[in-house]
N, C-alpha and C positions, 0 to 999 in steps of 0.2 A: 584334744588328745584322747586316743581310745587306751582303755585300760582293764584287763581280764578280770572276771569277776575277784580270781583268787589275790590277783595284785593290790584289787580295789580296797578287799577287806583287810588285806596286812596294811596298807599304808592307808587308812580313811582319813587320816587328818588332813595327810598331805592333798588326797585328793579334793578335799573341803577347799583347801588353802588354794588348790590351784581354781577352782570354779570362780571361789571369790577374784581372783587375781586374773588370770586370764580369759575366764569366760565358760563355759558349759566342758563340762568331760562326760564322754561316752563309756557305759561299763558293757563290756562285750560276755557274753555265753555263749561257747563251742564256735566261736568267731564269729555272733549274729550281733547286731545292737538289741541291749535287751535295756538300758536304763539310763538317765541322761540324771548327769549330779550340775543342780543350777547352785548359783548362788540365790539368796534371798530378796534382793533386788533385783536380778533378772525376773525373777519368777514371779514376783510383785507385779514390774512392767507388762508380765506378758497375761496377768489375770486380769489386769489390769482397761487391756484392752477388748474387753468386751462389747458389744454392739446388739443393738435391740434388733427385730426381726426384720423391720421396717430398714432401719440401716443397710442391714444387710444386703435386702433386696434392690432398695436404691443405687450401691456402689458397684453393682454389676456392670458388664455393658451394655449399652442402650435397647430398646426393644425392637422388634425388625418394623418396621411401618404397616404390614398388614396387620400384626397384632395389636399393635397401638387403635389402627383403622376398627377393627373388630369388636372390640374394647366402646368405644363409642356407637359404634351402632347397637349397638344390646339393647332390650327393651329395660322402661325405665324404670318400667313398675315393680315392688317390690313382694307384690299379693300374686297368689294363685286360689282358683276353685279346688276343693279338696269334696270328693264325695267321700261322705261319715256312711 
């Protein structure tokens, strides 16, 4: 449900009571989405699902075969000549 900022403030309970009860309300400014009222278990779940960087990069979609190919032919070694 979206709800104007001015409706938001006169009725907060209510809007409390609806997040918990039905699920996420929108608080609109000059008709834009400006604020989203969760409940406390929504918001739990959704910090909830955090993922490591590693994750992240693995749930993509797959890599195209040249890059994979590219990826393996690299040289192996991990040193370089540096002139001081």
């Amino acid at each position: 449900m979206e709800w104007q900022l001015q409706q938001a403030k006169m009725k907060f309970s209510e809007l409390v009571k609806l997040a918990a009860a039905e699920g996420p309300q929108t608080v609109t400014v000059h008709g834009k989405a400006a604020a989203v009222v969760l409940s406390a278990d929504a918001y739990a779940a959704l910090v909830s699902k955090k993922r490591s960087f590693t994750e992240f990069l693995l749930s993509g979609p797959p890599w195209p075969d040249d890059v994979l190919d590219a990826i393996d032919d690299r040289p192996r070694d991990v040193a370089r000549d540096l002139d001081f």
